[in-house]
N, C-alpha and C positions, 0 to 999 in steps of 0.2 A: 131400746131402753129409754123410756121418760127420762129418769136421774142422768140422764149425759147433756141434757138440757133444761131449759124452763121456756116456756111459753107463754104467750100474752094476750087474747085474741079479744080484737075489739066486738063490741055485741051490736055495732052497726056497721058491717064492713064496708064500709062508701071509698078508701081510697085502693089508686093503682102503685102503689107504695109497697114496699114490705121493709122493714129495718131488721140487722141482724148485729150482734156484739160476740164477737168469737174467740177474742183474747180476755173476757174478764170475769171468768171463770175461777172460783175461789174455792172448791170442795179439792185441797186438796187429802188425796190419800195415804194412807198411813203408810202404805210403802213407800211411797214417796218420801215422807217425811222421817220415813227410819233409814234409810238407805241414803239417802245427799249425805256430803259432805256439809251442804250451805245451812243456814238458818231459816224460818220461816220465812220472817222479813226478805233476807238475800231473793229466796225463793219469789217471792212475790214480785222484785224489780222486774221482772217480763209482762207481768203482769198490767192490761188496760182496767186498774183498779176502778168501779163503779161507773166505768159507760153505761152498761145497762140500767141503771138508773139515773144517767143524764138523757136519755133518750126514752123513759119509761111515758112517755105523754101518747106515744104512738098508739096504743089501744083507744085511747081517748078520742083519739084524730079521725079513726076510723084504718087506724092499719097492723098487723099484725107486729110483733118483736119477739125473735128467738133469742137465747142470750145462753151461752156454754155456763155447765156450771163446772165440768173440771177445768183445772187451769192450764196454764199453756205450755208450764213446766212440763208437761205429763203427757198432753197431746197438743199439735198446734194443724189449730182447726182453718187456717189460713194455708196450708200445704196441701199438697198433693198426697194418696197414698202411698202414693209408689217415693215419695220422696225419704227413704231411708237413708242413713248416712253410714258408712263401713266403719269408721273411725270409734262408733258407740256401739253398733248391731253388729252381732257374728255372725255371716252367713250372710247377711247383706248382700247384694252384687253393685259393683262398682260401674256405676251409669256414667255419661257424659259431663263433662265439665257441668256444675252447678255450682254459683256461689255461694249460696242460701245453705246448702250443704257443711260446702269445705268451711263456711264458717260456724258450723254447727247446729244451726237453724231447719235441720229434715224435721219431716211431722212428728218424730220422737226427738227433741231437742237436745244437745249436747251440753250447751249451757245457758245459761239467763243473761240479765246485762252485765254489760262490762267484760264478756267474757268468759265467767265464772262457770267452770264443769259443775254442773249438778250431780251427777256421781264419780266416782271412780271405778276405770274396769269397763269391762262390755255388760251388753243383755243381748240375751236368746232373740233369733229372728221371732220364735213362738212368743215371746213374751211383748215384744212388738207388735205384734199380728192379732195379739191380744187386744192390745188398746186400741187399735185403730177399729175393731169389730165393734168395741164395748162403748166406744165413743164416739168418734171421728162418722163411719157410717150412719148410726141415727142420727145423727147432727143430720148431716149434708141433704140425705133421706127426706128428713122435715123439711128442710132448706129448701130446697127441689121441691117439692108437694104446693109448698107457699107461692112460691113462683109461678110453678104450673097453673095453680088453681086461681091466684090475679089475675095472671094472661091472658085464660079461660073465660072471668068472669069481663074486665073491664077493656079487653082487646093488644093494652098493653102493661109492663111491669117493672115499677120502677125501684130495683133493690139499693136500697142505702146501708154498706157496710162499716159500722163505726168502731170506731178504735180511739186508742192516744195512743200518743207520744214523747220520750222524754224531752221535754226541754233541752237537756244535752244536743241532740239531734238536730235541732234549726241552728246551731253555732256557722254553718258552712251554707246556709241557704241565704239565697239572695234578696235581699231586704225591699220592703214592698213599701212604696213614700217615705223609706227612710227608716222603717223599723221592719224589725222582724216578724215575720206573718205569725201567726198561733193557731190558725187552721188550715189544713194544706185538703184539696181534693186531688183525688186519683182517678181519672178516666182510661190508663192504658194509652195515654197519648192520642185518645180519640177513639181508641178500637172498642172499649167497653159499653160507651153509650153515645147517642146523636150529641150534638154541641150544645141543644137546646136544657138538656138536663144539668148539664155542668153550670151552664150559664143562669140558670134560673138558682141553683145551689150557691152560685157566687153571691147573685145577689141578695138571695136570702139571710146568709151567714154575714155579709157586710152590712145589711142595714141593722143588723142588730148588733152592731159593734164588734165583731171580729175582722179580723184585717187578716187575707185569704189569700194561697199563693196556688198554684195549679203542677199537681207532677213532680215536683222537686221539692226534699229530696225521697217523698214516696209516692207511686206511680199508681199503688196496686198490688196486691198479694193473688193470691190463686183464688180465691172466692168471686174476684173483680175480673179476672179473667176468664174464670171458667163458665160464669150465669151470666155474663154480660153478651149479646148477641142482638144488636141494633135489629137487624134486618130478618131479627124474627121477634119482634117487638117486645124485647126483654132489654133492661138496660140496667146497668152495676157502677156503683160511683162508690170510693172508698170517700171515708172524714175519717182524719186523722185528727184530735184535737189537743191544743198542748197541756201537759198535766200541770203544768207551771200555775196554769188560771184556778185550778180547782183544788188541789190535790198538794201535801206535804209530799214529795218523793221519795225521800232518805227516810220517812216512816209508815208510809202508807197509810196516810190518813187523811178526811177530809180536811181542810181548811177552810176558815174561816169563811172564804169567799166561796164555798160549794153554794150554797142558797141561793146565791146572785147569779151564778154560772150557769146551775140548773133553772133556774125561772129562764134564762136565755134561751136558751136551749129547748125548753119546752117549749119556747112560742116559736122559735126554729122548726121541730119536727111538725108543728101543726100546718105552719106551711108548708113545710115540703111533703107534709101529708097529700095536703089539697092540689101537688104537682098535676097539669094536663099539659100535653105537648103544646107549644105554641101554634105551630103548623100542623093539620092534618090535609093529608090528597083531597084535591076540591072533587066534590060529586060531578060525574057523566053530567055533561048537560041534553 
């Protein structure tokens, strides 16, 4: 199903880049929105309102952007399938300890921020099994294909998965010369990609004025763990960026400062378009 996404494809595809936005998905559905309890707005608090067009320079760059268009209320495209939750799903089975879970956060969500149930009551495992076909699959599907076919083409693939966050969230993160970071990266603690990618990421987002913490307090969601594979020359870096810079929160709307954030930003993705490993194996002599 096209409509479970949008796509972006540069017409000169020269980078080993692919960028992805999985939470900023805004179609949402009318069952959705006859069925919550919540209000649009409420709804939307999950929501990484308008990544995909802080990061839209990638086609530009020469590298592909997928970007969800339903939202994350509905499906959360950063989960596993199997990550059902029994608390919201009837018939569900009850798997090992997960926190993402118990706290409501399976691929079919329990609730938005702050806590807030999105409905009252269960849904059908089928009605479940529904969305993840109708959505969640084509996503990944594409996702996988772009990957493959970077790999393929340029030997290696460097996926950047971006997102925000709320400001609320660095309250508890350890402060970097003294202030608070506004863009956090996600490596999996080293497992997702070589050091050489993080580190090139670091320094790209800090010379453009963001102040960058690593891992804390988000590491990675499932998209970052599951395409990320060093040693088959695939690598996955989450950006989390803080909504605080761009974005009115409590309305969901740009601010004032979107213009200034996104021009950053674009010149951001352009380099880390033009990403090439530092080191590669020196040739047999």
């Amino acid at each position: 199903m096209e409509d479970a996404f949008t796509i972006a494809l540069p017409a000169d595809h020269r980078s080993c880049a692919v960028f992805s936005s999985p939470h900023s998905g805004r179609d949402y559905p009318a069952a959705l929105t006859r069925s919550s309890r919540l209000t649009l707005r409420q709804l939307r608090s999950s929501e990484d309102a308008f990544v995909e067009e802080l990061f839209a320079a990638a086609p530009a760059a020469g590298a592909p952007l997928i970007a969800a268009r339903a939202p994350r209320a509905w499906v959360d495209l950063n989960r596993g399938p199997e990550d059902l939750d029994p608390a919201l799903i009837a018939g569900a089975s009850r798997a090992a300890q997960n926190p993402r879970i118990a706290a409501g956060l399976g691929v079919i969500p329990r609730v938005v921020g702050e806590g807030r149930a999105i409905i009252e009551g269960k849904l059908s495992l089928a009605d479940a099994e529904r969305r993840i076909a109708a959505v969640w699959r084509p996503f990944h599907a594409r996702l996988a294909s772009l990957v493959a076919e970077t790999r393929a083409t340029f030997g290696v693939a460097v996926l950047f998965d971006c997102h925000s966050m709320p400001h609320d969230a660095l309250n508890a993160t350890p402060s970097v010369w003294g202030r608070r970071p506004n863009v956090i990266l996600g490596d999996r603690f080293g497992t997702a990609c070589d050091r050489w990618v993080i580190d090139l990421a670091a320094d790209v987002f800090g010379e453009a004025g963001f102040l960058v913490a690593r891992n804390t307090p988000f590491a990675g969601g499932y998209i970052t763990q599951t395409y990320g594979c060093p040693r088959r020359g695939v690598h996955a870096l989450q950006i989390e960026i803080d909504r605080a810079l761009y974005m009115d929160e409590s309305r969901v709307e740009r601010s004032a400062a979107f213009a200034e954030v996104a021009a950053r930003l674009a010149e951001v993705t352009h380099r880390l378009a033009a990403i090439r490993p530092r080191s590669l194996p020196m040739a047999a002599e």
